[in-house]
C-alpha positions as CSV (number, residue, x, y, z in Angstrom):
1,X,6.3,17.4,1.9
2,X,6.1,18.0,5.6
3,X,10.0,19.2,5.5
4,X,8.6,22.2,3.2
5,X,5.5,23.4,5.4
6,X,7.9,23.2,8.4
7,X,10.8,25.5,6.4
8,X,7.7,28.2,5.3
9,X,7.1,28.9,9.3
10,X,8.5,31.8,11.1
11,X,10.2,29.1,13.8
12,X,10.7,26.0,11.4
13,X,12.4,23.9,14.3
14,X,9.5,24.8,16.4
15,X,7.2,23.7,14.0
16,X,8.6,20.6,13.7
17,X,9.2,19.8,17.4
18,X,5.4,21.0,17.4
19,X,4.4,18.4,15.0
20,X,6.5,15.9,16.8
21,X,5.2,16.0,20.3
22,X,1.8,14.5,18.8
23,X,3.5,11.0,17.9
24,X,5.1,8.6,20.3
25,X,7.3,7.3,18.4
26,X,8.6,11.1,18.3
27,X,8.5,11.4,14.1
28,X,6.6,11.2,11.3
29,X,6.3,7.5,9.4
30,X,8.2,7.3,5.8
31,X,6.3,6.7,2.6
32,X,7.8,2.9,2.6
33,X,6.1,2.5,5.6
34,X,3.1,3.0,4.6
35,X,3.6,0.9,1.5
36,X,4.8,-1.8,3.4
37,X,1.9,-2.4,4.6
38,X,0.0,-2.3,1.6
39,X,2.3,-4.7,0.5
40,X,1.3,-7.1,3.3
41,X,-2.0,-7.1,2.6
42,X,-1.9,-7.8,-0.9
43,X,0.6,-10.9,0.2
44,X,0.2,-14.5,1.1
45,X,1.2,-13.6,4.6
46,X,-2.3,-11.6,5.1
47,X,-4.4,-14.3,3.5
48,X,-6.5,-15.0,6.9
49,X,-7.0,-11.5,7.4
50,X,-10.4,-9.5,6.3
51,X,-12.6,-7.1,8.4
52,X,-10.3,-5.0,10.0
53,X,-8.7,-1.5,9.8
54,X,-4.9,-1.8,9.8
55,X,-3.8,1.9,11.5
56,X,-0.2,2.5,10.3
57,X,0.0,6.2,12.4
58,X,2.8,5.3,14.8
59,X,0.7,5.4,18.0
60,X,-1.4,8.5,17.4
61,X,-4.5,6.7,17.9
62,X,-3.3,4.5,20.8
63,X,-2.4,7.9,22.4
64,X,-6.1,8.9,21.9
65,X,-7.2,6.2,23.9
């Protein structure tokens, strides 16, 4: 999804590198990723977990703060 908005600007690799910069781990997290976690939480392994947010953004809000 992202790969398309990137290749409709008038510098895609600058829009990418753009995009980039604002993640510390220096790309974008994959779909699995996200349902990994998902998948944890619905497992026994998260069974003494409740009341929290779970941020799966690769740093971007750690870089915030």
């Amino acid at each position: 999804m992202v790969e398309q908005y990137w290749a409709a600007q008038p510098d895609p690799a600058s829009a990418e590198a753009e995009t980039m910069a604002h993640y510390p781990m220096k790309r974008i997290g994959e779909p699995r990723e996200m349902a990994d976690t998902v998948l944890y939480l619905v497992s026994d392994l998260s069974s003494f977990v409740n009341g929290t947010s779970i941020v799966v953004d690769g740093g971007v809000m750690a870089k915030v703060y």
